[in-house]
FIKOLFI-748081 format. One record per residue (C-alpha): residue in three letters; x, y, z. Coordinates in steps of 0.05 Angstrom, whole numbers, plus 32768, in hexadecimal, padded with zeros to 4 digits. Layout:
// FIKOLFI-748081
ALAXYZ...
This chain:
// FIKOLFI-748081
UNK792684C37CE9UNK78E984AB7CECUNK78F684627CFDUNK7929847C7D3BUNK78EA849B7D55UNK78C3845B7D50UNK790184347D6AUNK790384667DA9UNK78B884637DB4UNK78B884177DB3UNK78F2840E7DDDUNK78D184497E10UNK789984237E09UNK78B883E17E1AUNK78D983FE7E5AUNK789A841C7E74UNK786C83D67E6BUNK78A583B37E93UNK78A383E27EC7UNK785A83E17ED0UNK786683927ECEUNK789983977F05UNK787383BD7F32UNK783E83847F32UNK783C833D7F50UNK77FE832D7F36UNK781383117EF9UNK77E983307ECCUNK77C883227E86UNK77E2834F7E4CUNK779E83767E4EUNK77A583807E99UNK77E683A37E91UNK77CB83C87E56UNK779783E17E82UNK77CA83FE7EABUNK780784127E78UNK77D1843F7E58UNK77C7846B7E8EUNK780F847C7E87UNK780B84717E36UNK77CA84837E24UNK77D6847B7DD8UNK77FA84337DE3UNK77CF84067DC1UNK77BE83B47DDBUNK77ED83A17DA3UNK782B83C07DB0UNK782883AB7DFAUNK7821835A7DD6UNK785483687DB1UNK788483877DE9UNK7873834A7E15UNK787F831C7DE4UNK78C6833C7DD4UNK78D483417E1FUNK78C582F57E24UNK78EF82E17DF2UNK792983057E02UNK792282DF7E4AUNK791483267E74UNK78CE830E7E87UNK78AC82D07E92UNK785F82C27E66UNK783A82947E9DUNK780D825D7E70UNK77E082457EA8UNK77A182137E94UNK776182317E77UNK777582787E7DUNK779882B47E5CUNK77E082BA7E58UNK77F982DF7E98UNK783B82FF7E91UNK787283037ED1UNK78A983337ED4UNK78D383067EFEUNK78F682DD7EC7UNK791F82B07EF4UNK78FD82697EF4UNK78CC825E7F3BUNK788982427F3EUNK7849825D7F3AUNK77FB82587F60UNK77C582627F38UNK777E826C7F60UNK7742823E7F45UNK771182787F5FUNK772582BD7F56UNK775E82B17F1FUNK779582D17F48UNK77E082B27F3EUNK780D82B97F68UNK785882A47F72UNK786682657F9CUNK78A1826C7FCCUNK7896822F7FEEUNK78B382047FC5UNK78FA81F87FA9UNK790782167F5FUNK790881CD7F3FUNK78D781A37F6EUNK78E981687F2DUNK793581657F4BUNK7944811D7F28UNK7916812C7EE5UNK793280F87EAFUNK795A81137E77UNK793580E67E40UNK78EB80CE7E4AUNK78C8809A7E21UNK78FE80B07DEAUNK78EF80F17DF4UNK792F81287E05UNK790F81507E3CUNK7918819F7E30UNK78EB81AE7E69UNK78A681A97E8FUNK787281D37EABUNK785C81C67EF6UNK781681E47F04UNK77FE81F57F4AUNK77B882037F57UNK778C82157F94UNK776482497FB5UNK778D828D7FC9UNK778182AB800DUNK775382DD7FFFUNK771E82A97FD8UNK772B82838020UNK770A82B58044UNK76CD82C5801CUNK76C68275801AUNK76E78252804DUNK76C982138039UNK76F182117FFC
């Protein structure tokens, strides 16, 4: 009995941090969403929302952003498209303004190496760091 009720917990658990994810485009660090699953679960703790976005990553229902030099940011979209990560403020966005696989002719094998993959950065300044300094 009492592992149904942890089995039901986790999984109502699980539903409610990816619909807090969904609602947001801001792609936000597991603490972030923490922040703001808690007001919903107040008893959650940081370590079951890890381990729910970690599950929800691997079973390919979310996306966990590694961008350079900062936290892992997690993206409820988990269709592949590119990300925009701001140098100033942090903020990552999605990039629409590109096609979904901007390396169309990538090489199957390189330097003896089978390619599985890559990972395409974009950075910049977002719109709102623009404003405050335009100079940027």
């Amino acid at each position: 009995m009492m592992q149904e009720n942890k089995a039901h917990r986790n999984t109502q658990q699980r539903a409610i941090i990816l619909e807090e994810l969904n609602k947001l485009k801001s792609h936000p660090t597991a603490s972030e969403l923490y922040e703001i699953v808690r007001k919903r679960l107040p008893k959650i703790s940081l370590g079951t929302v890890y381990r729910n976005l970690e599950f929800l990553t691997e079973a390919g229902i979310i996306q966990r952003l590694e961008l350079s030099g900062s936290e892992s940011r997690f993206d409820g979209t988990a269709y592949r498209h590119n990300h925009i990560h701001c140098m100033l403020c942090g903020r990552v966005d999605d990039l629409m303004g590109l096609p979904d696989d901007p390396v169309v002719k990538r090489p199957k094998i390189i330097d003896g190496y089978r390619v599985a993959g890559y990972h395409l950065e974009f950075y910049g300044t977002c719109p709102a760091c623009l404003e405050i300094e335009p100079g940027h």
